[in-house]
C-alpha positions as CSV (number, residue, x, y, z in Angstrom):
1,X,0.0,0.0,0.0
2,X,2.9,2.1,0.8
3,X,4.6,1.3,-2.3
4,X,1.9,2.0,-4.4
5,X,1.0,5.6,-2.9
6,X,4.9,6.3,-3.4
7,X,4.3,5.5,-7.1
8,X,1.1,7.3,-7.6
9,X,2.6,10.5,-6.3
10,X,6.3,10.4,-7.2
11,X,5.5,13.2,-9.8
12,X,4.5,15.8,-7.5
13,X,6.8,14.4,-4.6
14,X,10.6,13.2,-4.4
15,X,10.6,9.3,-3.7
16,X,13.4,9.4,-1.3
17,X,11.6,11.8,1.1
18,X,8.5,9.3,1.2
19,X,10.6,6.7,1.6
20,X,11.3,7.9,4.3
21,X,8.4,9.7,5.8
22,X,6.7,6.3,5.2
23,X,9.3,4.5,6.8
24,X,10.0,2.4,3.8
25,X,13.2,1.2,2.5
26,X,14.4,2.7,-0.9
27,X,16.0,-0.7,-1.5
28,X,11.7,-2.1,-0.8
29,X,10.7,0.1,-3.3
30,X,13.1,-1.0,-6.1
31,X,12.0,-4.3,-5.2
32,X,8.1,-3.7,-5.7
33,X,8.5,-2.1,-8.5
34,X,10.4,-5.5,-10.4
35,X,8.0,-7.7,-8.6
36,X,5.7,-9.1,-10.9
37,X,1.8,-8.6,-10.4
38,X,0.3,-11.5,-8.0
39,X,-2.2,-14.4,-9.6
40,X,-5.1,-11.8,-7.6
41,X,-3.8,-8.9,-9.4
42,X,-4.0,-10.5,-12.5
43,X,-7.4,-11.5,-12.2
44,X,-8.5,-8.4,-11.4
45,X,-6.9,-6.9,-14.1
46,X,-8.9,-9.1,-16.7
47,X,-12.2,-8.6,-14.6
48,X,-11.7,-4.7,-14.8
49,X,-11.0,-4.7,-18.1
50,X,-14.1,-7.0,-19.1
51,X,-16.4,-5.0,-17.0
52,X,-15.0,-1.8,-19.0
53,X,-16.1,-3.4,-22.3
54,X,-19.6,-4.4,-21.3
55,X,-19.8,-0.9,-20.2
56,X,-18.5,0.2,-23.3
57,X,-20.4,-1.9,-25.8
58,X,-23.7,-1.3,-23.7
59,X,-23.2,2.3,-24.2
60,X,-23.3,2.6,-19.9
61,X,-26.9,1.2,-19.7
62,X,-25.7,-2.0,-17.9
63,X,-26.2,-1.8,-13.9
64,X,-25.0,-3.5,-11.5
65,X,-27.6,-6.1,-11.0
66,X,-27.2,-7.1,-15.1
67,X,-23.4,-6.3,-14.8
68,X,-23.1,-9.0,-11.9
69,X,-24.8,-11.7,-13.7
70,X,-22.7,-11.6,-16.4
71,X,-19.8,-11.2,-14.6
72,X,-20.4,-14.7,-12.3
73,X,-20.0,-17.0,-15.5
74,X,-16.9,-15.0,-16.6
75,X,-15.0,-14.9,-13.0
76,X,-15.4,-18.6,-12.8
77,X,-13.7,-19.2,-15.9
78,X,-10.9,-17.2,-14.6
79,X,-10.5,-17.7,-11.4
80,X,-10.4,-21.4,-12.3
81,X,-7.0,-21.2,-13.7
């Protein structure tokens, strides 16, 4: 969590400085930012991005109620992996 707010704001702030005003390693943060993205990110990822097109090809008229219906057959296909 700490990692990723350093990352999100490392254009307006110096990295170093919330390094260390987070009391985060520099060294950590070299490290998360090689570290591949976890099985759970990944998923999400492709969940996101599949909810983004339904939006998309709906033209936004898909709630949530339609939105998680059609998103329960698609998550078990990936989260079977």
């Amino acid at each position: 969590m700490r990692f990723r707010f350093i990352e999100e704001h490392r254009d307006a702030f110096c990295a170093q400085r919330m390094c260390d005003v987070l009391d985060v390693s520099s060294r950590g943060l070299r490290a998360f930012r090689s570290r591949p993205a976890s099985p759970r990110q990944r998923t999400d990822m492709v969940v996101l991005a599949h909810i983004k097109e339904q939006s998309r090809f709906s033209l936004g008229s898909y709630g949530r109620p339609r939105m998680t219906e059609e998103l329960k057959g698609h998550c078990q296909l990936v989260c079977a992996y």
